[in-house]
N, C-alpha and C positions, 0 to 999 in steps of 0.2 A: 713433768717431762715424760713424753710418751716416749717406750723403749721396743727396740724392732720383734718382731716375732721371732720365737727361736727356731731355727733352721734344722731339718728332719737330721735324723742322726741314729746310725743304727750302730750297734756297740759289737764286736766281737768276739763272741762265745768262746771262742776257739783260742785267743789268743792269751798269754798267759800275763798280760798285764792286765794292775787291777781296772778295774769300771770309773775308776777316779781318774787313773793316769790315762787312760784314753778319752776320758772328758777332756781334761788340762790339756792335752794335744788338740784335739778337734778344735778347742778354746781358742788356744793361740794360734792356731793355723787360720779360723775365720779372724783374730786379729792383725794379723800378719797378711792377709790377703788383703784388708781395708774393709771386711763386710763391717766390722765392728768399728768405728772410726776413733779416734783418740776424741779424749772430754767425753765419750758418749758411758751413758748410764748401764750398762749389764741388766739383762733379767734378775731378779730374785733368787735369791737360791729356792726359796719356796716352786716361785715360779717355773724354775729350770727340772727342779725334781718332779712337780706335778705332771709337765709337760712330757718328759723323758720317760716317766712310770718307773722313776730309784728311789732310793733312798734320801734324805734331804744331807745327811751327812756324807755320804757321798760327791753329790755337790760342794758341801761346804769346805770338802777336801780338797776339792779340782780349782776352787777359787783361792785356798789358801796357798796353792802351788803356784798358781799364775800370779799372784802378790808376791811370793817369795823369787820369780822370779823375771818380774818386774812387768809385766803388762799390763797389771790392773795395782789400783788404789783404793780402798776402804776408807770411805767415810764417814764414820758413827752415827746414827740417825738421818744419813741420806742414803746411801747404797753405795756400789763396786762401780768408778769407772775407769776407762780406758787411757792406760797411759799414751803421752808420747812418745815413741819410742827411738822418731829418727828413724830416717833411711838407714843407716849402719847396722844399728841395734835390729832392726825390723828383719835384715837382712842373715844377721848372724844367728835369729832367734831360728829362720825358718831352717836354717843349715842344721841348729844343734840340735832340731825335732828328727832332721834324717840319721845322724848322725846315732843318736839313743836309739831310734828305729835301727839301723844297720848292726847298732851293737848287741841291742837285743836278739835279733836273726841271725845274727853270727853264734850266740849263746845256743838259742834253741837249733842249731845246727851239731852243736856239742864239742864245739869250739871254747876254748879258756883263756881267760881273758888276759893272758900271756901270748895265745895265738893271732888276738886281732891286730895289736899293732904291726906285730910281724907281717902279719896277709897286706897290708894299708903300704906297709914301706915297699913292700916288692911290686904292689902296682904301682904306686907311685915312680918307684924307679922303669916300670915298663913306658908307664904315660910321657914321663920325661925324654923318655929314648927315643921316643915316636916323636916327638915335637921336636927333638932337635934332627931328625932327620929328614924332614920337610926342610 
């Protein structure tokens, strides 16, 4: 089984999550888009590392994250493929990749994590106000 090439990917120096967690994101955002299709075989971690110029454990981290949470499947002696995930699941995946992104930004804002739900309800309640006012 011939596996797609992996798709250019520049990491973020700057940003204070590790090289792993912004693999596992890019990961499931190309599985969540459909570039990676369910049933389909994942590069190597060999391959992902050689390709990317990281570490292979680094890799091996970002695949053990996306297994743990649920987009991929480990096979022993055949490789990592692509769960099904369902329209639902597909859907809530790419919501809770914003959502850790938003919370993260709100952190590096210097914000505590006592303040974000607070920020979340008062828009919530603004967004609601505006909708019943249409």
């Amino acid at each position: 089984m011939v596996t797609k090439e992996i798709p250019a990917f520049a990491f973020n120096d700057q940003s204070d999550l590790p090289l792993w967690v912004q693999l596992r994101d890019r990961m499931a955002f190309l599985i969540n888009s459909g570039f990676y299709k369910p049933g389909e075989k994942l590069p190597t971690v060999r391959k992902y590392a050689a390709d990317l110029h990281i570490a292979y454990n680094t890799v091996s981290k970002a695949y053990m994250g996306l297994e743990r949470d649920g987009y991929v499947t480990t096979v022993r002696g055949s490789g990592v493929f692509v769960n099904d995930l369902g329209t639902s699941h597909r859907e809530d995946g790419h919501v809770d990749v914003l959502v850790e992104e938003f919370v993260r930004s709100c952190l590096e804002e210097g914000m505590t994590y006592d303040d974000i739900p607070k920020l979340v309800s008062k828009h919530i309640r603004k967004v609601k106000r505006a909708h019943e006012e249409k």
